[in-house]
Wavefront OBJ file of the C-alpha trace (Angstrom):
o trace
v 19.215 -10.217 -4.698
v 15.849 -9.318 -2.759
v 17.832 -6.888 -0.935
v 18.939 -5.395 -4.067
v 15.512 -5.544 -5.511
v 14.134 -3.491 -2.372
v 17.219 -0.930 -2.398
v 16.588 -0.252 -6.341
v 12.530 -0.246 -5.868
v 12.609 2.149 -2.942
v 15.382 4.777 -4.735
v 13.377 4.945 -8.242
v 10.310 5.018 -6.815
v 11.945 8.226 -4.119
v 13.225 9.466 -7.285
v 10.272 10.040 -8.974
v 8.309 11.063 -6.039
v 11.099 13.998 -5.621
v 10.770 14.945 -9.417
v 6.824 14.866 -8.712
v 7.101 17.052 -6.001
v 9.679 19.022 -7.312
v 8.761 22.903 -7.492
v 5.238 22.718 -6.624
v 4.140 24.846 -3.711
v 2.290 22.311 -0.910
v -0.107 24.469 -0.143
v -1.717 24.921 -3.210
v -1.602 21.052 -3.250
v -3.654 20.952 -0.109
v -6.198 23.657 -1.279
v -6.521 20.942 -3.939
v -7.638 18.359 -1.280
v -9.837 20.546 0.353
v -12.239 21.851 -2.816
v -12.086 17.933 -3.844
v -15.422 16.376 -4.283
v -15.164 12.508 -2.398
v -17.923 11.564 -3.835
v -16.859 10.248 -6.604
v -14.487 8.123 -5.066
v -17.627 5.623 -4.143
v -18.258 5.096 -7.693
v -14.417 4.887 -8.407
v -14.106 2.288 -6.200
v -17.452 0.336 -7.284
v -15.335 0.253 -11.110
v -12.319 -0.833 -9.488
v -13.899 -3.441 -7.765
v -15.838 -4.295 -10.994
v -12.907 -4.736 -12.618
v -11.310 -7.102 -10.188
v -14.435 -9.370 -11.184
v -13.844 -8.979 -14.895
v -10.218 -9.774 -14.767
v -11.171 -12.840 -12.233
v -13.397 -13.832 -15.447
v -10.777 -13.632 -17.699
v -8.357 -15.692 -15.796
v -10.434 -18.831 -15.707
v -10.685 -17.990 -20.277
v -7.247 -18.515 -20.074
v -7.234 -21.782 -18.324
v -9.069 -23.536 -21.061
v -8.897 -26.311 -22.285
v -8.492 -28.276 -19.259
v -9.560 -27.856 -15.723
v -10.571 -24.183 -14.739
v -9.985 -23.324 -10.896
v -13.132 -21.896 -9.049
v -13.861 -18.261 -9.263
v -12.905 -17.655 -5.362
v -9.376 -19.403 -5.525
v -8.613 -17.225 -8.586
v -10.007 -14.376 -7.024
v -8.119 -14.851 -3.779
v -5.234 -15.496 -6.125
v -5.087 -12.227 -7.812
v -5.496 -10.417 -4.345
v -3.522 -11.776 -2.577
v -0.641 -11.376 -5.568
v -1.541 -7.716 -5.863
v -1.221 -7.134 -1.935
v 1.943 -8.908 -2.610
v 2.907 -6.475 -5.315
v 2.131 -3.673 -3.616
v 4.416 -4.659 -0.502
v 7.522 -6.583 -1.614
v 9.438 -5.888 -4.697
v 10.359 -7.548 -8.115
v 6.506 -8.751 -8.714
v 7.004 -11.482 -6.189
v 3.072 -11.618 -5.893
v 2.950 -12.989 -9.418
v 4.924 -15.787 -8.128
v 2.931 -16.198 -4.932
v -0.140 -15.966 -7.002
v 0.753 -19.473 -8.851
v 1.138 -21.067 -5.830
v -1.465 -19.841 -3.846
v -4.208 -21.184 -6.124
v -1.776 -24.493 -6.317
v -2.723 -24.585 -2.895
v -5.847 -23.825 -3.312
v -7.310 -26.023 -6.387
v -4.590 -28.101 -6.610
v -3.710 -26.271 -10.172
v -0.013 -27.515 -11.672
v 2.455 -24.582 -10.984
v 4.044 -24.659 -14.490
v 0.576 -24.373 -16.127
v -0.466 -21.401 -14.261
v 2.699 -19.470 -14.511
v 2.019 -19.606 -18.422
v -1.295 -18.290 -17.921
v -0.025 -15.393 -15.534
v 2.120 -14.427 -18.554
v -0.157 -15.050 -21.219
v -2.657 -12.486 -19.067
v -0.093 -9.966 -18.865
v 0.412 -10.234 -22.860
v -3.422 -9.553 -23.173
v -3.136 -6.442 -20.872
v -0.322 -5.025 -22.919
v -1.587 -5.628 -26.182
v -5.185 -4.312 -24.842
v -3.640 -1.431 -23.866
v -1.883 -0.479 -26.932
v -4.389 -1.430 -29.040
v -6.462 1.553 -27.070
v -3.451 3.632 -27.666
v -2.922 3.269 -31.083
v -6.976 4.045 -32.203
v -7.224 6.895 -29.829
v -3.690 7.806 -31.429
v -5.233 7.963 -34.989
v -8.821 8.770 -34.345
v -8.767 11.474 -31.887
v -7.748 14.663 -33.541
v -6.615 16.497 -29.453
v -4.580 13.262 -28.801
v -3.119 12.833 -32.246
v -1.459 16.346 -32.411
v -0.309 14.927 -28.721
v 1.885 12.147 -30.054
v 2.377 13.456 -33.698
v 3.021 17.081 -33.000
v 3.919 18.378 -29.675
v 5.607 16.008 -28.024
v 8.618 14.501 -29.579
v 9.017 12.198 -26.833
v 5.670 10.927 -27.102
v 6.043 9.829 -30.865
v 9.016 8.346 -30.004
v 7.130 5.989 -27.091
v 4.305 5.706 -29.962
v 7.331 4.133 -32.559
v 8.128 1.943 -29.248
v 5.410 0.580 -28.143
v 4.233 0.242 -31.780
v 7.456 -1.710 -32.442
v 6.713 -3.791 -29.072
v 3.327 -4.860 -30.365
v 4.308 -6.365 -33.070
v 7.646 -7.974 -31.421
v 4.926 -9.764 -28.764
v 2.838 -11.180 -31.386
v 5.879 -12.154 -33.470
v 7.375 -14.144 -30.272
v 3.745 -15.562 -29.563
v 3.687 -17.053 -32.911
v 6.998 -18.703 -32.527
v 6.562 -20.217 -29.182
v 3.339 -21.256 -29.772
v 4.390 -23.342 -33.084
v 7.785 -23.190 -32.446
v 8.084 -24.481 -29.012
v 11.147 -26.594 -28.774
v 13.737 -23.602 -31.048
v 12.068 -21.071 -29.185
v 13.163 -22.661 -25.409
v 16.145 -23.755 -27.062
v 17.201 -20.390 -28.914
v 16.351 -18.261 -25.705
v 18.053 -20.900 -23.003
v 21.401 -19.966 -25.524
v 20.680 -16.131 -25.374
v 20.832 -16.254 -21.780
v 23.688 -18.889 -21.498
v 25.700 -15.919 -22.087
v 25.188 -14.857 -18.531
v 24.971 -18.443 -16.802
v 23.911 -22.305 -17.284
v 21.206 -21.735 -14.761
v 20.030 -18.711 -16.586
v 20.038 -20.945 -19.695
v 17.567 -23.720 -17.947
v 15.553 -21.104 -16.454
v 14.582 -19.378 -19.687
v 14.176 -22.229 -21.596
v 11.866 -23.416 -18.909
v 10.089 -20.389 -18.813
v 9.447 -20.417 -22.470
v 8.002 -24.016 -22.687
v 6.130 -22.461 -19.410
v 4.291 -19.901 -21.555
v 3.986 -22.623 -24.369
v 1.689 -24.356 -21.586
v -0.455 -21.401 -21.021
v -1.146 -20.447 -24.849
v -3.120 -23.491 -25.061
v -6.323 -21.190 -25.248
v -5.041 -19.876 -28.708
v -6.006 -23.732 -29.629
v -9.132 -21.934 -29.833
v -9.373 -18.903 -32.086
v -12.960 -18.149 -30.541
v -11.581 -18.490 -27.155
v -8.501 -16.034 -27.601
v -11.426 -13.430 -29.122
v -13.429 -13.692 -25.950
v -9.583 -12.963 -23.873
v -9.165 -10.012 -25.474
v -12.396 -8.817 -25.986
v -12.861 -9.163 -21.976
v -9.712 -7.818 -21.690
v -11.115 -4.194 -23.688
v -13.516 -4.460 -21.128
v -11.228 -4.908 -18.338
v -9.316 -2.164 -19.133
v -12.434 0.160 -20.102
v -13.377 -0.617 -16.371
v -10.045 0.439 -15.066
v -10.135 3.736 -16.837
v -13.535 4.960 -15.756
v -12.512 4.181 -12.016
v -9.457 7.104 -13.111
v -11.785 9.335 -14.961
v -14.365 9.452 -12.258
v -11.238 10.230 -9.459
v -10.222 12.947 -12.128
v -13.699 14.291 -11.721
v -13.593 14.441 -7.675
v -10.240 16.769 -8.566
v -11.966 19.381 -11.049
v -10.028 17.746 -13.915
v -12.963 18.143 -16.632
v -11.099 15.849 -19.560
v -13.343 14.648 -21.699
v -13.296 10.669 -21.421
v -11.217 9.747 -24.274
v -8.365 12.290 -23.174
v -8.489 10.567 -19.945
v -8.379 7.216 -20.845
v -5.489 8.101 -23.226
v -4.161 9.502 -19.822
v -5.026 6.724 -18.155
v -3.189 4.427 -20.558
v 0.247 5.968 -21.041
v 0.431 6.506 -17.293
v -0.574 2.545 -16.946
v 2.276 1.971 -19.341
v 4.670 4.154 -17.856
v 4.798 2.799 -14.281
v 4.913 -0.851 -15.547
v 8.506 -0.962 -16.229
v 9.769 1.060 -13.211
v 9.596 -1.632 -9.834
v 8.163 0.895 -7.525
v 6.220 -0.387 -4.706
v 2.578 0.249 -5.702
v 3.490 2.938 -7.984
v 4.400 5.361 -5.433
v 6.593 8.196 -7.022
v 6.039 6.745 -10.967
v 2.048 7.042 -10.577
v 2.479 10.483 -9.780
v 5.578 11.538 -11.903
v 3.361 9.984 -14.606
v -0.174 11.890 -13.594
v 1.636 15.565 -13.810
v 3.441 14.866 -17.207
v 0.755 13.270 -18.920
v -1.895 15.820 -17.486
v 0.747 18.672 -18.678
v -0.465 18.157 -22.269
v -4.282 19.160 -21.253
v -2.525 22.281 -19.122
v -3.807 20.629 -16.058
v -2.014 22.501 -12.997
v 0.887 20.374 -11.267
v -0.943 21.370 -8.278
v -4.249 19.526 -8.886
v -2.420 16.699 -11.072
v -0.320 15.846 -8.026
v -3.107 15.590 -5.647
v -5.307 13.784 -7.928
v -2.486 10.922 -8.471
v -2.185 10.297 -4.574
v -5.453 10.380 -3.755
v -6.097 7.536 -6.563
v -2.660 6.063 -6.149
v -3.647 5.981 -2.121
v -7.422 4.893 -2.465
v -6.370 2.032 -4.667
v -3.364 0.511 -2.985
v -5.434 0.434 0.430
v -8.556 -1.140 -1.168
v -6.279 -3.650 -3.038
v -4.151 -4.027 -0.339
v -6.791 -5.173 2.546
v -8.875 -7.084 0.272
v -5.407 -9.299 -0.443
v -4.904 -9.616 3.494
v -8.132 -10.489 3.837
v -8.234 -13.130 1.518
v -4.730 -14.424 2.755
v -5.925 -14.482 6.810
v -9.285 -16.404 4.494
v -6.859 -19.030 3.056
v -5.243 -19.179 6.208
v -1.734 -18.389 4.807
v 1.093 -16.103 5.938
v 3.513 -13.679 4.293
v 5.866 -15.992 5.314
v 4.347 -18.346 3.112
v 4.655 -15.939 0.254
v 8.243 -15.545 0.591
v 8.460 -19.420 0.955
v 6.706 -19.967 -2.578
v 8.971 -17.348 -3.895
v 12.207 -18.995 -2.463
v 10.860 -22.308 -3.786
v 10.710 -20.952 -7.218
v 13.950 -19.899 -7.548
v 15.297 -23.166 -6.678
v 13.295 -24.192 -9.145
l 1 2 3 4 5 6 7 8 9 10 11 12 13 14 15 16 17 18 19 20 21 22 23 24 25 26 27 28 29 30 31 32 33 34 35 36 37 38 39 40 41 42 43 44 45 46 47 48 49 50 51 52 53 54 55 56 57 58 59 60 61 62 63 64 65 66 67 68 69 70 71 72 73 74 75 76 77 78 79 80 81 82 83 84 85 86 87 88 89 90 91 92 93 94 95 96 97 98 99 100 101 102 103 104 105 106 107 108 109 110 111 112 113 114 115 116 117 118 119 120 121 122 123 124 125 126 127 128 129 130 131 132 133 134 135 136 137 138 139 140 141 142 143 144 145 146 147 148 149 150 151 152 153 154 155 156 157 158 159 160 161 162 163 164 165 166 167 168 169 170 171 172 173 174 175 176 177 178 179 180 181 182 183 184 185 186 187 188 189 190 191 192 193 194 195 196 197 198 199 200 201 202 203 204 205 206 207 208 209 210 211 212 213 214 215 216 217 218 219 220 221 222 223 224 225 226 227 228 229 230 231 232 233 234 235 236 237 238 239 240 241 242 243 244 245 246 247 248 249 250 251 252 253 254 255 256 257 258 259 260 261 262 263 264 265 266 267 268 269 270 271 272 273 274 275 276 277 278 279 280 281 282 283 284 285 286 287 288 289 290 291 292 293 294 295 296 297 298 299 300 301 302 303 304 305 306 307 308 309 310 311 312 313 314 315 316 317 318 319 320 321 322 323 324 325 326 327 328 329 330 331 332 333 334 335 336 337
């Protein structure tokens, strides 16, 4: 299955890169790189790593009630996941991550695999909470999504529909616990008994970690953090759009910003190689943004942030004195699991 997972990672994420590259003329893509102003990488970079503290923040909100592990473990944590991420496929560093600050802080596994998911709730309803008011308030991006792209309003209807479909399943697993694990573990019966039992674990899993909605105050502060997490990761891509000549104004770019985040979620590319930058030229189409300049400005940022990422996770796993091996051993563990 891992093999699989690599095989399918490394042909959609080729894929895209080929439809990315697809009838642009290379040169013009390196006189891109060479009128680039670097600059404003250093502040790009000071954002990202901002936001690495803001989502380190967040993940101890989510904890509560109960014990919160320290700020480093949960920092190391989410490095070493992304590095993990960015290098192996399926999102085995959001397995790792669970049991790296198990390790760690001595945190129970279960518990913090409902948080993981919990977090990734708050980033998608975050995000399309930004994309629904820019949708509506900004008159450039509404004639986007409304008038002249068809495809677009159909994503809009989507991830519309998908907003409210999380917060209805939130609501029923969080009162609901027992049907819920018991009405998924049949749905996936269909395909195997130890389907069933995973799902149904995995739902009274994510029961664990919406203990924080106990707390109505609590789940504010989650997603108000989470704005700000996301507010953080957009600047870092409007500020590399700058070093490029792309002169959006910020909202445009942070609605760029967001439907590219939402488009490479779904395809398992390694790092977002090839879906980052399919992603960059379409969405910077709509502003008539050259494929030239669009291309170069999605592998600069696509490059800059998968190295920073990437060495701050192996330095944090050489820190915790771990080994990929060890990665690959939590993941392994997990599926017998």
């Amino acid at each position: 299955m891992k093999k699989l997972n690599l095989f399918l990672s490394v042909v959609i994420g080729g894929a895209f890169l080929y439809f990315a590259f697809k009838g642009v003329n290379l040169s013009d893509v390196l006189a891109a790189f060479q009128k680039a102003d670097y600059i404003y990488i250093i502040p790009s970079m000071a954002a990202l790593a901002l936001y690495i503290v803001v989502r380190t923040y967040r993940w101890g909100l989510i904890f509560r009630p109960g014990r919160i592990p320290s700020f480093r473990g949960r920092l190391s944590s989410i490095l070493i996941g992304i590095m993990a991420n960015n290098i192996f496929p399926a999102k085995l560093g959001e397995v790792a991550r669970a049991f790296i600050i198990g390790k760690s802080d001595s945190v129970n596994v279960s518990r913090t695999f409902g948080t993981i998911i919990l977090e990734r709730v708050f980033d998608f309803l975050a995000l399309i909470f930004f994309l629904v008011v820019i949708a509506l308030a900004s008159p450039v991006e509404r004639g986007i999504v409304f008038k002249s792209s068809g495809i677009m309003l159909a994503g809009f209807i989507t991830t519309a529909a998908g907003f409210i479909g999380i917060l209805t399943a939130l609501l029923a697993v969080k009162f609901w616990t027992a049907q819920a694990a018991k009405y998924a573990g049949k749905a996936a019966g269909i395909f195997s008994k130890q389907a069933a039992e995973r799902i149904s674990g995995l739902v009274i899993s994510f029961a664990e970690g919406l203990r924080p909605l106990d707390d109505p105050w609590n789940a504010a502060k989650i997603f108000i953090v989470s704005l700000g997490q996301w507010c953080l990761s957009g600047l870092m891509t409007y500020l590399m759009m700058l070093a490029f000549g792309i002169n959006l104004t910020p909202v445009s770019s942070f609605f760029v910003f967001i439907v590219m985040t939402l488009g490479v979620v779904i395809p398992p590319s390694p790092g977002g190689v090839g879906t980052t930058q399919f992603f960059a030229i379409y969405c910077l189409s709509w502003y008539n943004v050259g494929q030239p300049d669009a291309l170069s400005f999605s592998l600069v940022s696509n490059f800059m942030v998968f190295a920073v990422l990437t060495l701050a996770g192996w330095y944090f796993l050489i820190k915790e004195s771990l080994k990929f091996g060890d990665i690959l051993g939590a993941t392994r563990e997990k599926e017998k699991s």
